[in-house]
N, C-alpha and C positions, 0 to 999 in steps of 0.2 A: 500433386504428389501425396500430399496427405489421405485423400481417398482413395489411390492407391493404395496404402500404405494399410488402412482401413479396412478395404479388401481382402487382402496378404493376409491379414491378423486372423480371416474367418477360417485359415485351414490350422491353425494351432488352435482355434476354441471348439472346433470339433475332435480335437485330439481330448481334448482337457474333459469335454461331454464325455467323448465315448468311454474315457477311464470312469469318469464318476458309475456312467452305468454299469461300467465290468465292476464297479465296488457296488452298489446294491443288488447287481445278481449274487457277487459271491454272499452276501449278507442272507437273501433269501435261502441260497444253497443250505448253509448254515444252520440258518434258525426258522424258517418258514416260513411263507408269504407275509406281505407288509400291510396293516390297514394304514389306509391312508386319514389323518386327522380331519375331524367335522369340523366343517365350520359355517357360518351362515352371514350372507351379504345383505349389510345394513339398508335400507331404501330411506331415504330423507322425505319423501312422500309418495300417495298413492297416487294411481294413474288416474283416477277422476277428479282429485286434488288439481293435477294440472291442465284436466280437460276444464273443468269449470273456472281455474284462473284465467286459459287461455279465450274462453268466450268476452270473460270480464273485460279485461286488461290488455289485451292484444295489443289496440293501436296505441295504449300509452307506452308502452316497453319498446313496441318498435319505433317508435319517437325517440326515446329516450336511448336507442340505443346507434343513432344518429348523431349526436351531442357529445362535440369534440372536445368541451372542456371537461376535464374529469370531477369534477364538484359540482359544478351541473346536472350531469349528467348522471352523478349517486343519488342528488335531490328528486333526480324526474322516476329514476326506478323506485328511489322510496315513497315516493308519492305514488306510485300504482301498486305498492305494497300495503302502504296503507290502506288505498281504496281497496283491493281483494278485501281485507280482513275486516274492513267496515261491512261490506258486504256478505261477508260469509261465513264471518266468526259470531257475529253478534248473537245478542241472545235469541234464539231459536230458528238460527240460521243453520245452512247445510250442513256448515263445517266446525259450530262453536265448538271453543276450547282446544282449538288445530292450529293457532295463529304458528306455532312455530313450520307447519307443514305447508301454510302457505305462502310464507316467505322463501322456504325453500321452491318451492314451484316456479315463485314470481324467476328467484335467480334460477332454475333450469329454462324457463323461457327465454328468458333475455338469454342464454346460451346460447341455445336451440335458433335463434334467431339473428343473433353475432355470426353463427356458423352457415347459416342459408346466406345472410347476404355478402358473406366473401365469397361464398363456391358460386351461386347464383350472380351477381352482380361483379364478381371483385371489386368490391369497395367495401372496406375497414369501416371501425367504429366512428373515427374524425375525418373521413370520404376521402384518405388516402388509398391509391394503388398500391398492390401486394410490394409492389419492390421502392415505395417512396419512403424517403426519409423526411422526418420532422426536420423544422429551423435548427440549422446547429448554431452556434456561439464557442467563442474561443478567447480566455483572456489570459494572463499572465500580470504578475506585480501590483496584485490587489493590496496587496500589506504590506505597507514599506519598511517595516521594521524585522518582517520574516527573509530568510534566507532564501524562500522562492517560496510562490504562490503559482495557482492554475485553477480558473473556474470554467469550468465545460457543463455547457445547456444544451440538450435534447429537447423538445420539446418543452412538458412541463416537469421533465427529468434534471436535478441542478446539483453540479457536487462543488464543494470547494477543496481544493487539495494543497496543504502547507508541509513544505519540505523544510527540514532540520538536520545541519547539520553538524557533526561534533567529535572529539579526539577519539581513536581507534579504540579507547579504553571504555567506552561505551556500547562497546558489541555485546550484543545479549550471548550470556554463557547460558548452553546446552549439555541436560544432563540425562542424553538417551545411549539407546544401544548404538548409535550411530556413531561413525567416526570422527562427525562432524561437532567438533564440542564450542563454537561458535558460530554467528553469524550478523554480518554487518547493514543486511538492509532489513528496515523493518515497515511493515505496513500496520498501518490500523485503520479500520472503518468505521465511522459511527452513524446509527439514524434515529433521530429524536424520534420519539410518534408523532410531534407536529409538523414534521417532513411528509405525510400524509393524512394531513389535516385532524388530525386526531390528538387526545389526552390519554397520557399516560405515563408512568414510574417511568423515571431516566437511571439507568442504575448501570452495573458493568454489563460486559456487550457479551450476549448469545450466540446459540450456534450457529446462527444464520450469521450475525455480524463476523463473524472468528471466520468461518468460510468464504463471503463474498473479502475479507480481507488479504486470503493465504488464496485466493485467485488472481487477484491483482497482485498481490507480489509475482506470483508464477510467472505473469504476461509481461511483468517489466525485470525482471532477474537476468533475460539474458542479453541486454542491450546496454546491462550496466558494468561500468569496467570497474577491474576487479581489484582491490584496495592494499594492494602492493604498486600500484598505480598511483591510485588516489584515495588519501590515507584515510578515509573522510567515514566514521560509521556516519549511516546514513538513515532517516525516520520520515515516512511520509503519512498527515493522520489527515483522512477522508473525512470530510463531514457532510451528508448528506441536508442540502438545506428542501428540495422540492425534490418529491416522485412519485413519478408516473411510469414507469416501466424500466429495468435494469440498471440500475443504479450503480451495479457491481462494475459493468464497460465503461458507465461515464466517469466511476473512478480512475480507470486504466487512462484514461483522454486527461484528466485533471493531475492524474500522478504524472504522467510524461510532461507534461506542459510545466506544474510546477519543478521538475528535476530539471528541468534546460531553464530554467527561468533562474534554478540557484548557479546554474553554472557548474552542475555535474555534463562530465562529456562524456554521455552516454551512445552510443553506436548509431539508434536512429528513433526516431520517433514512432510512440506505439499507444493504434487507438484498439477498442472494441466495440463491437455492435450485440443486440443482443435478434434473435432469427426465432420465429414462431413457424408454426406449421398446423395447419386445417385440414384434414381427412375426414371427406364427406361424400358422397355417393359413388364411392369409388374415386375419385379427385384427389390428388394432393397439391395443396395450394401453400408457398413458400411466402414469409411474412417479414419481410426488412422490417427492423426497430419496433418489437411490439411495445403495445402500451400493456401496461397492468392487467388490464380485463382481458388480454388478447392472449399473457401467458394461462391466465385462470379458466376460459372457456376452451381455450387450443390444446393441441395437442403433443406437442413439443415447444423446448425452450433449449435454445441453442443457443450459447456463446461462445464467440469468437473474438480472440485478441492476437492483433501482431502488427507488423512493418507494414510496407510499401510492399517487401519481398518474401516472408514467411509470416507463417502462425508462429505464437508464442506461447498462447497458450488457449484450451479448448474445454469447452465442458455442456453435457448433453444431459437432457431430464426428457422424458417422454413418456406418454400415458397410453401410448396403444404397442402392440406387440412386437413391434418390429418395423423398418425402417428399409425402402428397397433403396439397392448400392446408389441408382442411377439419384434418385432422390436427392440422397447424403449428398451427393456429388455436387448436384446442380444448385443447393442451398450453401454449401462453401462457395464456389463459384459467383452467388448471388452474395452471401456474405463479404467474399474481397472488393466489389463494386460498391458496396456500403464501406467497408473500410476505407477506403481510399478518396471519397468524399470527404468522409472526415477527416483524413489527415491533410487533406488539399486545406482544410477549414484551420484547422490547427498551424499549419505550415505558415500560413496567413498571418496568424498570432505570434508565432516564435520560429524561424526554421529551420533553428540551430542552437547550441547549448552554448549562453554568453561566455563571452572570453574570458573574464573572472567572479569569482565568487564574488558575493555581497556582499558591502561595506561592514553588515552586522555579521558577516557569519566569520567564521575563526582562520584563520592562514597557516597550511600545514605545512611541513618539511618531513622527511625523513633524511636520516642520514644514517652511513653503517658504520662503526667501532671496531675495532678488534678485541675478542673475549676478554681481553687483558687485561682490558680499561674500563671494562666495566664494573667494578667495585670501585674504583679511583671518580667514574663520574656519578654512582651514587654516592660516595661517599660512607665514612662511620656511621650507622643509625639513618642511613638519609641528606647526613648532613650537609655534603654537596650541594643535591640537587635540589634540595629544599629549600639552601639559599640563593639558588640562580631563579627559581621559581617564586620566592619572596621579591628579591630585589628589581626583574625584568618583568613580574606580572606575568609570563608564560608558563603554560602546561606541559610537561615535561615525560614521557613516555619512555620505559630502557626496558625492551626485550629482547630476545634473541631465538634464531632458530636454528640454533645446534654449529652454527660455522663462524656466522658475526655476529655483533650485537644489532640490536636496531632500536636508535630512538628517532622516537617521533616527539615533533617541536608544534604547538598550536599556541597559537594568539591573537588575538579579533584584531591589534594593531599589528601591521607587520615586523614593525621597529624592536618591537616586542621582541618578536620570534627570531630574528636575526641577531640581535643581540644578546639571546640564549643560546642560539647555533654558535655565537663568538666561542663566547665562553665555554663550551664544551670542546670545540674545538683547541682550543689553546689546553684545555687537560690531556684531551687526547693528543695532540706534536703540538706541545708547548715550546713557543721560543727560546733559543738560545739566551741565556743571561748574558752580558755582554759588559767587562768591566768599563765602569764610567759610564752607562746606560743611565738614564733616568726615568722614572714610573712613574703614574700616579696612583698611591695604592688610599688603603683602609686602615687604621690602626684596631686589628685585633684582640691584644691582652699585653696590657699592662705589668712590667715587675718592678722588682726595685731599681734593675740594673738597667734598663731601657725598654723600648716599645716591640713590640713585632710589627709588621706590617704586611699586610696581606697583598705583593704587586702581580701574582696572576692566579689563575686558578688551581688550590691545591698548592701555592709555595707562595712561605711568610719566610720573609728576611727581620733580623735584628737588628734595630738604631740605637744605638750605645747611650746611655743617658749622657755621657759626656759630647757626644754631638747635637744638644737638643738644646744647648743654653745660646745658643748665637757666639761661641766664641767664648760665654760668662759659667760659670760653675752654678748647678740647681742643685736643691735638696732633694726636689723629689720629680719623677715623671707626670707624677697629677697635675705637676702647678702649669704645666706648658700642653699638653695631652689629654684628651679624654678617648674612649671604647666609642671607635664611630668615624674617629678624626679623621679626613682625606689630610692627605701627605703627600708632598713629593720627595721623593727618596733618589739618591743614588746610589 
């Protein structure tokens, strides 16, 4: 359906072409023929640069480019980089003082050579078929103390993904032209540089991390129910521990895994794969799950995320001109057969979103008010619900959207949260007082003449100093009373 759909879209972008072009004729009409801007394409080396690395170094690069472990295998290409440049940089060699030209060389070889042996052999870098997937791994409830966890391994691709969850007063406020002036699910990704064996400043996250993170929200956004539902904002932060090729899918696999692990009941489980592509003598050859070097010598990087039953979300990079329908086609196609491995793999792990949240994560309620009562359950200055939220240790939420009120009630203990819902409830259809009833209240504030006492929410009653002595006459309410005192009253 989707490349259908894909299809379809190509007779509205020859509409959009052909206006552009009726606005640069009329521009010509105008003002006069266009020169077109100079510009000139950089070469990273020359062509005998790579004829005399290729006589050097051949069979070490195509060794090296054999070698399925990715650390290994950067060792064996740097070790044929060095040897070119010992041999052709040194003093009064071919090429002294060119070492950077022939490091580029060495990596256009090892391209040039990644790309013969798929079209030529089909076999990949680590001697996988174009349609195999690496070892998946699937876990859930790595950290006993988080709200849900999910770590999902590809190959030598590893993400760990920690869900948090917390009162709806935690939605990040949005301040765009948008109508949308919040929002409740939030993604974040992180990747240290030693996630790829490297050193380097850990510092806030780039445009790459800010992208592959607002991807994965995309792929999991619409599986999530929606928080009139369940009240819950919600935050999932990616940490990439190991990578080796898309990192941004294995977050999409580690974010699902961790949201059914906290016991968000999300619609269905959602993985992604990431899809490479090789165009070579005419050939298009279609790449389930590349590794790193496969996105960097290839020719496309296609990602795919969604269910069992749809895409959820989709995103395409491609380095040559253009992409025939039937193509596209057959790599979705190829793509759903890689998804559904993996979700067979995940399914395994968790195959459903636990029947309750986590003992550490908070317990929510909503419940609705009528407008009326909502000053009565905040109270003067707060003072209400500041003290229901002092006294029961619960988070106390009162808004409204334009007909009733709505609070929402959170508490990590439930006992909490229900004994806040009490007492709100009792402001909002409070009991009948009922002569000869007995209470147990609070004694509020002190006068000369007797106590108040506070026996429900929102109504103190008066205890007459004269009923406080057992029957005997007191001088004063202090001597029997203090600010605190439980009481029972009638």
């Amino acid at each position: 359906a989707l490349a259908a759909g894909l299809e379809a879209s190509k007779t509205w972008i020859k509409e959009s072409i052909a206006l552009q072009r009726q606005l640069v004729a009329s521009v010509i009409a105008t003002h006069g023929p266009i020169t077109p801007m100079e510009y000139s394409v950089s070469v990273d080396y020359a062509p005998e640069v790579l004829d005399a690395v290729a006589k050097l170094v051949n069979d070490e690069v195509a060794h090296a480019v054999t070698i399925s472990q990715k650390a290994e295998r950067n060792a064996a290409t740097d070790a044929a980089a060095a040897k070119a440049i010992a041999e052709l940089c040194g003093e009064g060699g071919q090429f002294e003082g060119r070492e950077r030209e022939i490091k580029e060389a060495v990596r256009g070889l090892t391209k040039k050579l990644v790309r013969k042996r798929i079209v030529d052999e089909g076999l990949r870098i680590d001697g996988r078929g174009p349609r195999d997937l690496r070892p998946l791994s699937s876990e859930t409830g790595v950290l006993p103390t988080a709200h849900g966890t999910g770590l999902f391994q590809r190959g030598e691709t590893q993400v760990m993904n920690v869900c948090t969850m917390a009162m709806p007063r935690m939605n990040q406020l949005l301040d765009t032209l948008s109508p949308e002036t919040n929002k409740y699910f939030l993604f974040h990704y992180n990747m240290a540089p030693w996630a790829n064996g490297e050193t380097g400043r850990v510092g806030s996250p780039k445009r790459r991390e800010i992208g592959h993170g607002a991807l994965a929200a995309r792929a999991l956004i619409p599986v999530l129910p929606a928080q009139d539902k369940f009240a819950y904002t919600l935050r999932l932060v990616a940490e990439v521990l190991a990578s080796n090729g898309s990192t941004s899918m294995a977050s999409v696999c580690s974010g699902s895994l961790a949201l059914m692990d906290a016991g968000v009941p999300v619609r269905a489980a959602v993985a992604g794969i990431a899809m490479g592509l090789v165009y070579a003598e005419g050939k298009y050859t279609t790449l389930t799950d590349i590794l790193g070097a496969e996105d960097a010598f290839g020719d496309m990087d296609f990602k795919v995320a969604g269910t069992a039953d749809a895409i959820t979300a989709l995103q395409l990079d491609t380095k040559i001109d253009g992409i025939p329908a039937d193509v596209l086609a057959a790599a979705l196609d190829q793509a759903k057969e890689a998804r559904t491995a993996i979700l067979e793999n995940m399914n395994a792990a968790i195959a459903a979103p636990r029947d309750e949240v986590a003992a550490t994560a908070p317990k929510i309620t909503t419940i609705t008010i009528p407008m009326d009562k909502i000053g009565e359950v905040i109270g003067p200055k707060g003072k209400v619900i500041n003290t229901i939220q002092q006294e029961t240790g619960a988070d106390i939420a009162v808004d409204d959207d334009g007909a009733v009120g709505i609070v929402t009630i959170g508490a990590v203990e439930a006992w909490r949260m229900e004994e806040a819902m009490s007492r709100i409830m009792a402001i909002v259809s409070p009991p009948m007082a009922e002569v000869g009833a007995t209470y147990q209240g609070k004694v509020v504030n002190i006068t000369k003449f007797g106590a108040f006492v506070n026996i429900l929410p929102g109504r103190d009653g008066l205890v007459h100093i004269s009923k406080l002595g057992g029957g005997k006459r007191i001088d004063s309410v202090e001597s029997v009373l203090s600010l605190g005192d439980d009481l029972e009253v009638r």
